[in-house]
N, C-alpha and C positions, 0 to 999 in steps of 0.2 A: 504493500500500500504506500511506500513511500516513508519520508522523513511529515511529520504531521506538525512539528516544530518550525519546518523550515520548509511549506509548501510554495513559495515562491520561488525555491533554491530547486526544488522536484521540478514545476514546471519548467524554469528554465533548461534544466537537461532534457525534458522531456522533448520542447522544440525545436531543442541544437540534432536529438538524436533524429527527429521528423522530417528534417531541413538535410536528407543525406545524410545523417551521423557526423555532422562537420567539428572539426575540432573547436576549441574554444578560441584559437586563435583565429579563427574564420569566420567564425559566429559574433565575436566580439567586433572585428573589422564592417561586418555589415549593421552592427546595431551602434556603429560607430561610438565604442565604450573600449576604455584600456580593458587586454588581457586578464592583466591582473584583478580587474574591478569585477569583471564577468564573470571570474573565478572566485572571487570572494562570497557574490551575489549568490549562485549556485551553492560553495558549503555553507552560507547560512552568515558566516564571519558579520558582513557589512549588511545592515541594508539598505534598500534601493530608495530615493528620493521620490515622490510624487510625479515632479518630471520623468524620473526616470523609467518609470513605471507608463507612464505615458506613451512616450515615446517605445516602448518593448515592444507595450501593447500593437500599437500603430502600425510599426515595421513588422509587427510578425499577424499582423491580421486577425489579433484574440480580443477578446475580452477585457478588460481590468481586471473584472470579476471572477474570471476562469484562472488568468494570472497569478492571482492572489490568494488563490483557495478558494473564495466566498462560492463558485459554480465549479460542478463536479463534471457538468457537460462541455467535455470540447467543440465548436463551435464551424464546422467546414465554413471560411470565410475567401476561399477563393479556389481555382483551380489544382494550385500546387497540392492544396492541404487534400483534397479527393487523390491526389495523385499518392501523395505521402501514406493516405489511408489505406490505398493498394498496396502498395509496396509493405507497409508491415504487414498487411494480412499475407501475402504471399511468400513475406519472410518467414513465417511462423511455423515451428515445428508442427502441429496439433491439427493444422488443417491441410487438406487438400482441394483442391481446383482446378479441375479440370477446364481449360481455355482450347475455344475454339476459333480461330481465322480466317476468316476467310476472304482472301484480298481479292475484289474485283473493281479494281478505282478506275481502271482501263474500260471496263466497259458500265459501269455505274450510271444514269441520267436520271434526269428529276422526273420521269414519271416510271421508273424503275418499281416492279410490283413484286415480281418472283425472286426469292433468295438467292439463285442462280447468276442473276442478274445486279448483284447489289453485294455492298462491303459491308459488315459486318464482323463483333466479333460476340460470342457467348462465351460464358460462365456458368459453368455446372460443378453443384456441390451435391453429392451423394449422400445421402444418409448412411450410412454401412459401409462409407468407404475405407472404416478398419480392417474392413474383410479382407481388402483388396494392398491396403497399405497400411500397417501394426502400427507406425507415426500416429495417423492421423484419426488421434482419441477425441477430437472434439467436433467431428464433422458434423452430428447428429446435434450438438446442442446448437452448435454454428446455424443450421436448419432452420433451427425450432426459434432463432432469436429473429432471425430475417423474415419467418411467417408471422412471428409478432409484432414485428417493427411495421409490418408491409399493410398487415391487419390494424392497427394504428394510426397508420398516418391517411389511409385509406377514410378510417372514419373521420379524421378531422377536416380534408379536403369536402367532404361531401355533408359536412354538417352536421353528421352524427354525434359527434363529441366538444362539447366547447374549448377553447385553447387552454382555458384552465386544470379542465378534466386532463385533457391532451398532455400539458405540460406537468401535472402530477403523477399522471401512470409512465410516462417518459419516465422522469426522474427513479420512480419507484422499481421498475423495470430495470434500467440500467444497476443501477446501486446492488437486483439480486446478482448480476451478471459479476459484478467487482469480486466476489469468492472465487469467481473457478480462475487460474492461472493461466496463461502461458507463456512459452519459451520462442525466442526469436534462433533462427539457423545461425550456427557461427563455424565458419571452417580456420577460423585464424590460427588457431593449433596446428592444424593439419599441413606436414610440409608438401610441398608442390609435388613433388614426385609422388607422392602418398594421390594426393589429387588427382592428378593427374590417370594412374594407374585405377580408381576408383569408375571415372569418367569414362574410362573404356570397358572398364566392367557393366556398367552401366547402360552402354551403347551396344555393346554384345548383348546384351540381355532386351535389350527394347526389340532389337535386330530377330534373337531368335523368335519372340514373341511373335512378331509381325509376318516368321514363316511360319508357326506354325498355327496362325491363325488363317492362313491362303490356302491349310491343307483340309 
């Protein structure tokens, strides 16, 4: 859950790791704040000035309030942060996603009706797709949060729920989710040559799959 002392120090790493995992010396450059101030803000040591908090907020597209602790909900406030939102979900040990492509930009037009005929890409999440991959322990609840989320915001668009209603079972919703864990993929241990030799095991194995599925 984080340092609960120093949640301004949590969210800051939180958006250095969102933002690409950039170091502190990268992240500090673009919020135009010394290194070492960035680093202090983060363990908690100093803290941040009103302005400074300001200006965080600004350049990283949050809240104050999410900032600071006061909101538990992160806030997608532009393209990156969707982008950023992908990318850990696809970092993440615990689930799997199955993505599909289909590049037709060459022959795509605007009155393009048939999937044949049009670029596209899908996401498919399996419920059981521990069966298939022993990783991936959290596909089913992944599932069941997305037909919750879907079912939700579903009724607010259409009236069924007030924003108030909305924005209580959000909150309540998210907060049961904050118990279950997960783990992001890290090969940084792993030397190249290790890598390397894994990736062809890998490829040999995709390889044999796809023969002996033509047979």
């Amino acid at each position: 859950m984080g340092d609960k002392e120093n949640l301004f120090g949590e969210r800051l790493k939180m958006l250095r790791s969102m933002q690409g995992n950039k170091s502190q010396k990268d992240f500090a450059a673009e919020l135009g704040i010394p290194q070492p101030t960035l680093s202090s803000y983060e363990s908690g040591k100093i803290k941040p000035t009103v302005d400074a908090i300001i200006n965080i907020a600004d350049k990283c597209g949050v809240s104050i309030d999410w900032l600071c602790g006061r909101d538990e909900t992160f806030h997608l406030g532009s393209l990156g942060d969707v982008l950023s939102c992908f990318l850990e979900l696809y970092e993440t040990n615990e689930f799997s996603i199955k993505t599909s492509i289909h590049d037709r930009v060459d022959l795509e037009s605007k009155d393009a009706t048939e999937d044949e005929d049009r670029n596209w890409i899908e996401l498919k999440i399996y419920h059981n797709e521990v069966f298939h991959n022993p990783e991936a322990t959290l596909n089913q609840d992944l599932c069941s949060a997305i037909e919750k989320a879907y079912k939700l915001t579903n009724e607010l668009r259409h009236f069924e729920r007030s924003q108030e209603s909305y924005e209580r079972e959000k909150l309540y919703f998210i907060d049961n989710m904050r118990s279950v864990p997960i783990t992001k993929i890290d090969h940084s241990d792993i030397p190249e040559e290790e890598q390397r030799k894994r990736m062809l095991e890998l490829m040999k194995a995709e390889w044999e799959a796809m023969e002996n599925g033509d047979k």
